[in-house]
C-alpha positions in Angstrom: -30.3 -5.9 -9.5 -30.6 -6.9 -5.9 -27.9 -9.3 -4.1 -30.1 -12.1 -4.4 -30.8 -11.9 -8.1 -27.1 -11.4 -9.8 -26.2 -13.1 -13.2 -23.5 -15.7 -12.7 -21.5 -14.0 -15.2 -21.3 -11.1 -13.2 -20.2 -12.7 -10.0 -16.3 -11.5 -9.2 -13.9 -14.0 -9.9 -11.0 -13.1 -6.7 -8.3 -14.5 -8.1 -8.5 -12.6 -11.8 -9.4 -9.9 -10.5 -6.4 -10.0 -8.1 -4.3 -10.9 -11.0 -6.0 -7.9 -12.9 -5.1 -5.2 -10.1 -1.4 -6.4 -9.8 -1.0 -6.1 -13.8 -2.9 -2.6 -13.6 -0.5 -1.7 -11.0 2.4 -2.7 -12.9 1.6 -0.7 -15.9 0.9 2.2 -13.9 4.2 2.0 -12.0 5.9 2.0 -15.4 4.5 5.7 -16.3 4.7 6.5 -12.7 8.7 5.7 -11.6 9.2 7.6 -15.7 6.9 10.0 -14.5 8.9 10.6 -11.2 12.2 10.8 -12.4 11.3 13.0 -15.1 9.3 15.7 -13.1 11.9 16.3 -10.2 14.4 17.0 -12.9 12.0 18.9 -14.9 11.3 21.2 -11.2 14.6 21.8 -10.8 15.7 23.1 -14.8 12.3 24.9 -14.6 12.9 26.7 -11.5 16.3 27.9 -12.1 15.0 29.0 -16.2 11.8 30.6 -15.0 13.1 32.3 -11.5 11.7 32.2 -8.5 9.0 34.5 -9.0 7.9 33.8 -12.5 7.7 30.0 -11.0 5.3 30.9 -7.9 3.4 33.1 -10.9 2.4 30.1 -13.3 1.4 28.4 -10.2 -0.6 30.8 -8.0 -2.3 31.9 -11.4 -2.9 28.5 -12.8 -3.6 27.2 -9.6 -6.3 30.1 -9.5 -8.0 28.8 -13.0 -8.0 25.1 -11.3 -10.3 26.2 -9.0 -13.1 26.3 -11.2 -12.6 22.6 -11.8 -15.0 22.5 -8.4 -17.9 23.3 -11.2 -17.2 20.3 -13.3 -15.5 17.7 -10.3 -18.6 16.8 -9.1 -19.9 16.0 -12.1 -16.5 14.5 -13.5 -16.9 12.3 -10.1 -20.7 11.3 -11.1 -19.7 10.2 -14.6 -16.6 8.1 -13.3 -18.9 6.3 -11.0 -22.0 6.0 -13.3 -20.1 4.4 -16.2 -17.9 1.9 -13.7 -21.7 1.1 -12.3 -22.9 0.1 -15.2 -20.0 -1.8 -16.1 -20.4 -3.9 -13.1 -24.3 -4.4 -14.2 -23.5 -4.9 -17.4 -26.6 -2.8 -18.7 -24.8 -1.9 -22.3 -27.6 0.2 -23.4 -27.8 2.6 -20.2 -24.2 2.9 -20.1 -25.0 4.5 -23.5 -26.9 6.8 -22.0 -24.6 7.7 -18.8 -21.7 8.8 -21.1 -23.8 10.5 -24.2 -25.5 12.6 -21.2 -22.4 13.0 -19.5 -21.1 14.7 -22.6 -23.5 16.9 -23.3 -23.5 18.3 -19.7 -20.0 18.8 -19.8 -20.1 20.8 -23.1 -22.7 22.8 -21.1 -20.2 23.6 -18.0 -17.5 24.3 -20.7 -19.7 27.2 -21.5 -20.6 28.8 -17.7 -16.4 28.3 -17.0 -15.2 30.4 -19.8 -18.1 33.0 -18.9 -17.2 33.0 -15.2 -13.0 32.9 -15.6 -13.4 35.5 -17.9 -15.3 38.2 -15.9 -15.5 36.6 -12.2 -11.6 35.4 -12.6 -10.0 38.3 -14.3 -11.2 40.8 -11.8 -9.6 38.3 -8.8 -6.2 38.1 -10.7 -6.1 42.2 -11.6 -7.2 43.0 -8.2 -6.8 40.4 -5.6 -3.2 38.5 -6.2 -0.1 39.4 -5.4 1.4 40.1 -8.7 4.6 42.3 -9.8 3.3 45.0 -12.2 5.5 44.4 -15.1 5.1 40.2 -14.6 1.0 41.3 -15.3 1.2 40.3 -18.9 2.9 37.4 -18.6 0.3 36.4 -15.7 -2.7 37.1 -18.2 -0.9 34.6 -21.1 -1.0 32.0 -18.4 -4.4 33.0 -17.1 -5.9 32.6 -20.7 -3.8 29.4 -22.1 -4.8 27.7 -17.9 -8.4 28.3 -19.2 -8.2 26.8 -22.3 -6.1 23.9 -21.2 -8.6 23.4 -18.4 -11.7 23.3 -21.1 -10.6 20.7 -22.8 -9.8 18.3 -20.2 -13.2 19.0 -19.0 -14.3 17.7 -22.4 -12.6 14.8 -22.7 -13.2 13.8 -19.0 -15.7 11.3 -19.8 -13.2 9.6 -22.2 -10.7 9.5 -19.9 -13.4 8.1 -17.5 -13.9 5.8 -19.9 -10.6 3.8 -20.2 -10.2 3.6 -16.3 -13.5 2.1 -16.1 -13.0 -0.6 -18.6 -9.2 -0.8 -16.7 -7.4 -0.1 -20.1 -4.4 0.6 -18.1 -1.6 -0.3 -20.8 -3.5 2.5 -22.5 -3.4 4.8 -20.2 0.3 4.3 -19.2 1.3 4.5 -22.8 -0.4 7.9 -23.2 1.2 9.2 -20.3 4.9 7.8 -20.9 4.2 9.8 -24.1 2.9 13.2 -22.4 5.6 12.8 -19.4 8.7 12.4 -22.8 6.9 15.5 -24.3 6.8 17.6 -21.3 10.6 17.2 -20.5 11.2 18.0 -23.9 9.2 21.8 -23.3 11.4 22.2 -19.9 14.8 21.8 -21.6 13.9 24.1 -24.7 12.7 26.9 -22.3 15.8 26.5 -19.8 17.9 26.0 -22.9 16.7 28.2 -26.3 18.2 31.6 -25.9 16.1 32.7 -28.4 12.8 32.4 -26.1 12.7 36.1 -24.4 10.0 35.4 -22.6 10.0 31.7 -20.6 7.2 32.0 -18.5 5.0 33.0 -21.7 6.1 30.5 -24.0 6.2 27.6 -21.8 2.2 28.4 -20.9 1.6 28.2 -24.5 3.7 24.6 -24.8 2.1 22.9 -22.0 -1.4 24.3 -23.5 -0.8 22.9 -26.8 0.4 19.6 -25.3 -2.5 19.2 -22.9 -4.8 19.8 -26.0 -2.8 17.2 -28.1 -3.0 14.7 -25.4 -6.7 14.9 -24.7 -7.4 15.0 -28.2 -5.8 11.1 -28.4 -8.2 10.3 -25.9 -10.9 11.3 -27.4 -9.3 9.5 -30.6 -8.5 6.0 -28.7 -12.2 5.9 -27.2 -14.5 6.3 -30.1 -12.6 3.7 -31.7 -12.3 1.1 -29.0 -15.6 1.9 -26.9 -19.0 1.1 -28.6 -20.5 3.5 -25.7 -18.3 6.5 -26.7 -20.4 7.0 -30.5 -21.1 9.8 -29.2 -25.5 10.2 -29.8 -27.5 13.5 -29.7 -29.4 11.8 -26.5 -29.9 13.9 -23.5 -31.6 10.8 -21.0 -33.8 13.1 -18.3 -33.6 10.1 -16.1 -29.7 9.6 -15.9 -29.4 13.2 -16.4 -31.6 13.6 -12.7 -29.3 10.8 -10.9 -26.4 12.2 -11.9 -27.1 15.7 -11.2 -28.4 14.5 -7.8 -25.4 12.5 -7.3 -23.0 15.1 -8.6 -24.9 18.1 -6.4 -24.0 16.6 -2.9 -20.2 15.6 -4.5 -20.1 19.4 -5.5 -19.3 20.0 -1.2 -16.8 17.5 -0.9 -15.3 19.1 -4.4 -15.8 22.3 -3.5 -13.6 21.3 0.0 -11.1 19.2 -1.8 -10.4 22.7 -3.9 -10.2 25.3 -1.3 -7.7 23.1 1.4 -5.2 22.9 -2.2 -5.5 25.6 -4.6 -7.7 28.3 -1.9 -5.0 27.8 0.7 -2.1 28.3 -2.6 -4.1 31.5 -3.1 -4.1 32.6 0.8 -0.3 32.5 0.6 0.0 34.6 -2.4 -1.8 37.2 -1.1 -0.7 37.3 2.7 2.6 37.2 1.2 3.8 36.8 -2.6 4.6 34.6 -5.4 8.0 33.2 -3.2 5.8 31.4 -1.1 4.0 30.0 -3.6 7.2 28.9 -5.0 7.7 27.0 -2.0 4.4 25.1 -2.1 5.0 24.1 -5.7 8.2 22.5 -4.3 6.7 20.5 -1.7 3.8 19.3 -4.1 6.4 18.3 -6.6 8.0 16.0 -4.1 4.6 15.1 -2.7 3.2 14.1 -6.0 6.4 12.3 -6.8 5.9 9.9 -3.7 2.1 9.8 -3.7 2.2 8.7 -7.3 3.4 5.3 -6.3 0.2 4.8 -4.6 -2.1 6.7 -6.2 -1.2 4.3 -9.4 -2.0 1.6 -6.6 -5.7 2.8 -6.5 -6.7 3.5 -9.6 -5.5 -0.3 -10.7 -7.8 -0.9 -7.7 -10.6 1.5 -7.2 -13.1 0.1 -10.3 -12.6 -3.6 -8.3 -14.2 -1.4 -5.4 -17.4 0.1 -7.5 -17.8 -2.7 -9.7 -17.3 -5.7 -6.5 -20.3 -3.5 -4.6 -22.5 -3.0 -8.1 -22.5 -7.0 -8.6 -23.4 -7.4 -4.5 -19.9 -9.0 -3.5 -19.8 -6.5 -0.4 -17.6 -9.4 1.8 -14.5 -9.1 -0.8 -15.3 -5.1 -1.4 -14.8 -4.7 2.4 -11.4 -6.2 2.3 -10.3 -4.9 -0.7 -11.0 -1.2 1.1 -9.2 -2.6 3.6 -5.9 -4.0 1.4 -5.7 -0.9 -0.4 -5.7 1.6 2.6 -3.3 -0.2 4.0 -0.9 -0.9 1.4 -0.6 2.4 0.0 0.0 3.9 3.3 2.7 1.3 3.2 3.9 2.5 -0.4 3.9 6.1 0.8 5.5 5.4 4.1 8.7 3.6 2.5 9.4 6.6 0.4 8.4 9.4 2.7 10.7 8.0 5.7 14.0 9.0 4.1 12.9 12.2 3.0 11.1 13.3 6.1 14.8 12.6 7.9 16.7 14.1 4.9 14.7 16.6 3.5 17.0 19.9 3.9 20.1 17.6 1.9 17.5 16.2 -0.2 16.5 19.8 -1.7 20.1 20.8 -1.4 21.0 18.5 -3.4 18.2 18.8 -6.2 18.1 22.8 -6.4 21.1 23.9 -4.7 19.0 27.3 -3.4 15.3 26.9 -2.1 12.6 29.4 -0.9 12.1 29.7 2.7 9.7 27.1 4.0 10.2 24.3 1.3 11.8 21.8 4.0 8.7 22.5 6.4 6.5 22.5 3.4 7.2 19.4 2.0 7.4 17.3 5.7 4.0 18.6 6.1 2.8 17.8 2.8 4.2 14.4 3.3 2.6 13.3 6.5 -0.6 15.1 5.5 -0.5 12.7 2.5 -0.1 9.6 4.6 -3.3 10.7 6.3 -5.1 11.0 3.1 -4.4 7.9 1.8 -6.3 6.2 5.0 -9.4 7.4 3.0 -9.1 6.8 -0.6 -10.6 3.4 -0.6 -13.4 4.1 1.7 -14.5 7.6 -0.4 -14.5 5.3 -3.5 -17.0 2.8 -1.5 -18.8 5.4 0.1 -19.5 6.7 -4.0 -20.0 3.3 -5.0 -23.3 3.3 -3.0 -25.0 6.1 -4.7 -26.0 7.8 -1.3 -24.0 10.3 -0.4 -26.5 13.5 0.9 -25.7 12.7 4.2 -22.3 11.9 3.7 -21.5 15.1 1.8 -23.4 17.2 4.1 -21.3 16.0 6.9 -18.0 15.0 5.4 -17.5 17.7 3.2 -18.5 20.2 5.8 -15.9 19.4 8.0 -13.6 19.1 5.2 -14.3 23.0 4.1 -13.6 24.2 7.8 -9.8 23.9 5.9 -10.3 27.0 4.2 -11.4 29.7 7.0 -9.5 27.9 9.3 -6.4 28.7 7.3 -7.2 31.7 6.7 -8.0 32.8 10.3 -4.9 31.5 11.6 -2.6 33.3 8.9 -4.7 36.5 9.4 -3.4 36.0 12.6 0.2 36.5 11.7 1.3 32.2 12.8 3.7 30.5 10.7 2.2 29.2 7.1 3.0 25.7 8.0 0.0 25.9 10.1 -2.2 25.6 7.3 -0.9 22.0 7.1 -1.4 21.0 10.3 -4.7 21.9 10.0 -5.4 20.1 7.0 -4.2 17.1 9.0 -6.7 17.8 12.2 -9.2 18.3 9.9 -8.4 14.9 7.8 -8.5 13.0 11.3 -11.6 13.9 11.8 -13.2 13.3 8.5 -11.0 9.5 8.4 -13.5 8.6 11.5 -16.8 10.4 10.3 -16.4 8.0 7.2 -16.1 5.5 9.1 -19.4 5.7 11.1 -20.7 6.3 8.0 -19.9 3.4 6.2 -20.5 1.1 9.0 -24.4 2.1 8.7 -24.3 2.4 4.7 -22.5 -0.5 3.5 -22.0 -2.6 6.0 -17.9 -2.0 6.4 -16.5 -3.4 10.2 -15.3 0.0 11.7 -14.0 -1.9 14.1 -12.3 -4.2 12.1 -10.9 -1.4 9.9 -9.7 0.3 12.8 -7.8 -2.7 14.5 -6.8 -3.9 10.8 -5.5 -0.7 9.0 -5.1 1.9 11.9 -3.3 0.5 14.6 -1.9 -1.7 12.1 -0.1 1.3 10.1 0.7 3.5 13.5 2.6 0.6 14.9 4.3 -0.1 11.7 5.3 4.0 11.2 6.4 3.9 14.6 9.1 1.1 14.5 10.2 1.9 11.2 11.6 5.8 12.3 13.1 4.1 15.4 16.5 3.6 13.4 16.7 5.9 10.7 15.8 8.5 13.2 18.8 7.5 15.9 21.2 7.6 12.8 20.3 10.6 11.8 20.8 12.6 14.8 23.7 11.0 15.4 26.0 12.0 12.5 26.4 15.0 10.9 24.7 16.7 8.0 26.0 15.1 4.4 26.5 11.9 2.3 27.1 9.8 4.3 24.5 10.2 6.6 21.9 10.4 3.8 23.1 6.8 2.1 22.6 6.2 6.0 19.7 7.0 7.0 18.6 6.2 3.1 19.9 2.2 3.4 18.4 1.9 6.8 15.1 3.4 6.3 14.5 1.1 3.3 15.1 -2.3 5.8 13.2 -1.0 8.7 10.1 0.0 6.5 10.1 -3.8 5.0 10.9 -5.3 7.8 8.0 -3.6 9.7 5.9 -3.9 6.7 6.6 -7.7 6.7 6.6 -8.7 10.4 4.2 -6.3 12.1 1.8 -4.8 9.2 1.0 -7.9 6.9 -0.8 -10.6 8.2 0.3 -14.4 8.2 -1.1 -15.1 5.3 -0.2 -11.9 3.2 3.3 -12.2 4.9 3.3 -16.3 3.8 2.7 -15.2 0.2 4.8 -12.1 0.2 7.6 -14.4 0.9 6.5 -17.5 -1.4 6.9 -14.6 -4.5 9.9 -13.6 -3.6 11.6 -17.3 -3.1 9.8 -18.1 -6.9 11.1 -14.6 -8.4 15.0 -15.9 -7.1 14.5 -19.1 -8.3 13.5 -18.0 -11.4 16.4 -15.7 -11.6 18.8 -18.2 -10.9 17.4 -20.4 -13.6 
């Protein structure tokens, strides 16, 4: 379908579409802020039942088994994008195709991942990892239940794929309000059945059985709701070529995304232990907690991207990028203030002891997140084009720099925090190299982007620490200088948000909400 040629059905209607992204969002944020509360309880009760050690254990070793996920991203990544493609096209019988393909293939890579874990993995974990002796067998339960939790997700990642794609996000919520309930309910019977003898064991098993339970819905809620998800003994050569083509050059960018998380998590437990490990599964708990707000943001809003750019609406595409980098910066950025200022209370508070390096750990994993954001919406344009070799080759090259890098610099005896301020140089760099990209590849204004978003959310950061940051140097560690630095953190951020990072217009209609919402409230 060419720009010049697309059905009048297909054209984007802006305003439901907006309307769409802010219900999507809503639903999202529902699971999410359950979601949130939840897990840094759930961290907390699970660290103090498991231990230290047995806590670093589950997540050096599963974090191990989740590398293997870089065989089937890619192609996890192609089917996402096929199946939203064709949505925007509207081609019902080839979207068919995309996902009956797409499931085949991924029964195929279930296959070479058991086959490699089990020979290729085992010998790592037995020999490599920093693992106490009489912890082994507890180590090798999680190894095996990580591998079989991990194959069926890779199963049901088309149907999952699915449901985002058509933007079923009531559905997806739902599901995961349900999975988010189930999972507290493992953490308190492990931290609080004295009949388990064994925590770290049983609660692999749990979390295993769950994961299969939930993907197993999935699979349910899609064959019944998606006519494309009848699953058909067709194996298309043709979508089978794209995708493998598409999913090849993703496999660098995956392959990156996996060693700068899980291969540096695996660099830490063998320069020094499972504690340090601990401490990285702190900071991502927080991390995820806070990045979740947007991260909910963008999936209500990344099909709009692929689906926008499929029907030839590139104008509203390019400032939907544009929205959506900069507004969940802005989501991170109001959470992440108070905690960056407060973080050593803030853990205090939540596990009374913490290993060494969480409070570093999770400021670094904080602002390392505020730099990733910057790129979400411009990687999910960049895959919406289809043409990615060069980008990969490029991108994803300077993205796997993370991994050596690290690894030179802790081989050197420096501090582990380094790692993350690597991962930040590196994310700089790779922010501007999409940019050039997609200035030549889909038409995006890098100038425009950089003036808009960048400067935009620098000046924005900058004026919003101004405050909290005086207050919190100025009064001593406790209460009161938390609900401090806390209260005034949350009006600077708006404030700036309001004055200096939205424009007139978003700032007119900000305000027009909020006088309707009162007025509404009052009657």
């Amino acid at each position: 379908m060419t720009k010049d040629n697309i059905q009048p059905d297909m054209m984007a209607d802006h305003s439901a579409n907006n309307r769409r992204i802010a219900k999507n969002t809503l639903m999202l944020y529902v699971r999410m802020l359950v979601g949130m509360l939840v897990s840094l309880y759930t961290s907390r009760v699970l660290l103090n039942a498991l231990g230290v050690e047995d806590y670093g254990i589950y997540g050096a070793v599963g974090g191990f088994v989740s590398m293997f996920s870089l065989i089937s991203s890619a192609l996890t990544a192609s089917v996402s994008r096929f199946l939203t493609f064709e949505l925007g096209t509207g081609n019902r019988e080839r979207l068919s195709r995309v996902f009956s393909t797409s499931v085949l293939i991924q029964i195929s890579l279930a296959i070479i991942v058991v086959l490699l874990s089990e020979t290729l993995g085992l010998w790592f974990m037995h020999h490599k990892m920093t693992i106490p002796v009489d912890r082994m067998g507890a180590a090798n339960v999680v190894f095996q239940v990580s591998i079989i939790t991990f194959i069926f997700g890779l199963l049901s990642a088309p149907f999952s794929a699915t449901i985002v794609s058509h933007e079923k996000m009531g559905v997806f919520a739902f599901f995961g309000l349900f999975e988010i309930l189930a999972r507290l309910g493992i953490v308190l019977f492990i931290a609080y059945c004295y009949l388990v003898n064994d925590r770290l064991k049983v609660y692999a098993v749990l979390v295993m059985a769950l994961s299969v339970i939930m993907q197993g819905i999935y699979i349910w809620y899609c064959k019944r709701s998606f006519e494309e998800c009848d699953i058909k003994l067709i194996f298309d050569k043709k979508v089978f070529r794209e995708m493998g083509s598409f999913a090849s050059w993703v496999f660098i960018g995956c392959t990156a995304a996996q060693l700068k998380n899980q291969g540096v998590n695996l660099l830490y437990n063998v320069f020094v232990g499972p504690v340090l490990n601990a401490a990285r599964g702190i900071a991502t708990s927080v991390n995820v907690a806070v990045t979740s707000f947007a991260s909910n943001f963008m999936t209500a809003l990344n099909p709009q991207i692929t689906k926008l750019y499929a029907a030839g609406d590139l104008k509203y595409a390019h400032s939907l990028v544009e929205k959506g980098s900069k507004f969940s910066f802005y989501i991170i950025l109001f959470f992440a203030v108070p905690i960056l200022l407060e973080t050593e209370f803030i853990l205090g508070i939540w596990l009374g002891n913490f290993p060494e390096h969480s409070v570093d750990f999770v400021r670094l994993s904080l602002m390392l997140s505020l730099v990733e954001t910057l790129s979400n919406t411009l990687m999910t344009l960049q895959t919406a084009t289809g043409n990615i070799r060069n980008y990969q080759l490029v991108v994803g090259g300077i993205l796997l720099m993370n991994f050596p890098l690290s690894y030179l610099c802790l081989k050197a005896g420096m501090l582990p925090e380094v790692t993350y301020i690597v991962a930040i140089l590196v994310d700089v760099v790779c922010l501007f190299t999409r940019l050039m990209f997609l200035r030549k590849m889909a038409g995006l204004p890098m100038m425009h982007f950089v003036i808009y978003v960048l400067l935009n959310v620098t000046l924005v950061t900058i004026v919003s620490v101004i405050l909290p940051f005086i207050i919190h140097v100025s009064m001593p560690l406790g209460w009161q200088r938390f609900l401090a630095v806390g209260f005034m953190s949350v009006v600077s951020v708006l404030l700036s948000i309001l004055f200096i990072g939205c424009s007139r217009s978003e700032r007119e209609f900000v305000l027009l909400k909020c006088v309707r919402e009162i007025k509404r409230f009052r009657g």
